[in-house]
N, C-alpha and C positions, 0 to 999 in steps of 0.2 A: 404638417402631416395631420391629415384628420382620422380617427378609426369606428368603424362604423360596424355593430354586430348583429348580426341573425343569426338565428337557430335552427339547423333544415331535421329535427328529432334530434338525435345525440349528438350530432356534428356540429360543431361551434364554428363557423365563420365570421372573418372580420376581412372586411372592406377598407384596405387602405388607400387614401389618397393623398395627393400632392407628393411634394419631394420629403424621399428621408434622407435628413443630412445629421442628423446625431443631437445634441446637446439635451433643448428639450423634449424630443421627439424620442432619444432613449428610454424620461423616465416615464414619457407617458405610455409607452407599447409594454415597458416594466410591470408597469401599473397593472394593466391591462391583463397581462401574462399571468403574473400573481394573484389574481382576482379568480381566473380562470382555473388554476390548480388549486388554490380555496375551493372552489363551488365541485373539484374534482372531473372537471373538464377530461375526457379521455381524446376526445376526436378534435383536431382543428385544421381548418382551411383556409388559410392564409392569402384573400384576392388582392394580386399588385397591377391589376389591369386597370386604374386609377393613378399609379406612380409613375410619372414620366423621367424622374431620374433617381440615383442614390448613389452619396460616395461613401467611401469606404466604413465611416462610421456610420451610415446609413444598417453596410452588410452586415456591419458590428451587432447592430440593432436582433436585427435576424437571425445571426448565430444565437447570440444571447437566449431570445427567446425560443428558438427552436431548441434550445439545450437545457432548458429550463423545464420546457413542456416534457421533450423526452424522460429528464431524470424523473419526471413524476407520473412516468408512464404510459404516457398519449403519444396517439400519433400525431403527425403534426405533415402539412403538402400543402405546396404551393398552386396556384392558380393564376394564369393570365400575366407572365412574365413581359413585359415588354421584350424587343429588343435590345435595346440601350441598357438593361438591367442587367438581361440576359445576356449582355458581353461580359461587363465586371463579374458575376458568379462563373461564366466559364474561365476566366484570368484567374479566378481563385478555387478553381476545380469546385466548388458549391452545387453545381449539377450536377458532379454524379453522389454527392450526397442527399442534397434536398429532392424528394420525390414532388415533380411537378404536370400541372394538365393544361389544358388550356379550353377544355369544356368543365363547365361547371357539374354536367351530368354524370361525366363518368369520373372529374374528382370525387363526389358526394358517393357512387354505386366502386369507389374503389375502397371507402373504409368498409364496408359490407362483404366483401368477397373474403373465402375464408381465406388466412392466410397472408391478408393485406398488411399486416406491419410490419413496414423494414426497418430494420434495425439497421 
């Protein structure tokens, strides 16, 4: 898993690729995650349109850090879910919690709308 970040103004995206399969790939999105509520990251965009698979400690990876980001207040949306991903998060009902798009345009114009954080 590699993670790769841009900034589109407040919004934090990270660009993830390859497979997440847990071990060390947990502590490096940890990392990552923690770095981010340091510097007080409110908005994140999470692109998996680089991930061609992920098992279940993969989804670990994602709860984890989506619950991390929330408890410190941010929003947190996914982007560009595959297929094959987009099975296991429906097997673990994870879509109808994680708010996801599959344009990048209207992920980025949905932290801006008033009203946009679901809780």
């Amino acid at each position: 898993m590699k993670i790769k970040r841009h900034d589109d103004d407040d919004v934090v995206i990270l660009e993830v690729s390859g497979k997440v399969m847990g071990g060390p790939d947990s502590e490096k999105f940890k990392s990552v995650i923690l770095g981010l509520i340091d510097e007080g990251a409110k908005k994140l965009l999470i692109d998996l349109s680089s991930v061609p698979w992920m098992n279940s400690s993969g989804v670990g990876i994602l709860i984890s850090g989506y619950t991390s980001m929330k408890n410190a207040g941010a929003q947190v949306k996914f982007l560009n879910i595959n297929e094959r991903v987009k099975s296991i998060l429906m097997v673990t009902k994870l879509l109808t919690v994680f708010e996801s798009y599959y344009n990048r345009g209207d992920a980025l114009a949905s932290f801006r709308e008033p009203g946009s954080a679901r809780g």
